[in-house]
N, C-alpha and C positions, 0 to 999 in steps of 0.2 A: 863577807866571810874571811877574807884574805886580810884584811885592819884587823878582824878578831884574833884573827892567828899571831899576827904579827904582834898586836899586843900582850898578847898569852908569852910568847917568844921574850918578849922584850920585859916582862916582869917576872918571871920565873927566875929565880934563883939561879945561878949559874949550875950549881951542881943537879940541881932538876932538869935542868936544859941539854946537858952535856949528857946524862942519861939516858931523857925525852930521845936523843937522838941516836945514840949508840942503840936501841931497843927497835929504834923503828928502820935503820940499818938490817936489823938481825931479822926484820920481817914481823917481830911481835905485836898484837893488836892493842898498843896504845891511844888513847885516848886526851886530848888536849884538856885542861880545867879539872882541876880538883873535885870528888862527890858532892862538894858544899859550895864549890865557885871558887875556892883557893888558885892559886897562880900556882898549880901544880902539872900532876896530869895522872891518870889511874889506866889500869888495866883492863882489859874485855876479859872477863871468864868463860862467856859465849863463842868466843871466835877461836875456836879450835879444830880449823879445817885441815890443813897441811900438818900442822904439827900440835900435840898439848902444851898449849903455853900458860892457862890456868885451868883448874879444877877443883872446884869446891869440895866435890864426894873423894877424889887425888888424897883429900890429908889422912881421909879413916882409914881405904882400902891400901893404900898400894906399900909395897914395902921396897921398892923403885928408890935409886938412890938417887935418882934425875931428877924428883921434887920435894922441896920443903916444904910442909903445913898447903899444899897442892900446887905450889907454884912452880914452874920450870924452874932447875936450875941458873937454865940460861942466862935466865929475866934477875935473880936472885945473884949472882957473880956480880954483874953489869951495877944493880944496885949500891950493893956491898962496897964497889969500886968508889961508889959516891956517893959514902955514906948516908943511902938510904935503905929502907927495908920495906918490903911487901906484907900487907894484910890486907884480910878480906873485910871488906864493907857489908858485902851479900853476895849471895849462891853467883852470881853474874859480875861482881865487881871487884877488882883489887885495888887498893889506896895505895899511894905509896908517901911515904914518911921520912924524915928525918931521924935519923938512929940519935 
């Protein structure tokens, strides 16, 4: 498991990497490998025990200035810094992208 990681680590884009890691810093539940197996890494939308870090039903209800289209702010600054952006794959998943 630790060569998987390290490999993920080691092919991932610098600015995916530098995110990957500022995000899991902040306590966010990141996730290693892209939805599809890319040398990325996506979001939990499930793991929102301490804090909402994703929520799917976030984008309809809330008029919260803390998330975009459901996503924490937090996660979405951190992005933005590294030119990427948050979308949802499914009710459980966030992608994260290249702007």
């Amino acid at each position: 498991m630790v060569l998987i990681a390290w490999l993920l680590d080691r092919n991932m884009k610098n600015n995916y990497r530098k995110a990957f890691t500022a995000l899991k810093k902040i306590g966010a539940p990141v996730i290693e490998g892209g939805y599809n197996g890319e040398n990325t890494f996506r979001i939990s939308g499930e793991n929102n025990v301490d804090e909402i870090w994703a929520d799917y039903y976030e984008e309809y209800t809330s008029s919260s200035d803390n998330f975009l289209f459901g996503v924490n702010n937090r996660i979405n600054d951190i992005l933005d810094e590294h030119g990427l952006y948050a979308e949802w794959v499914n009710p459980g998943v966030v992608g994260v992208w290249e702007s």
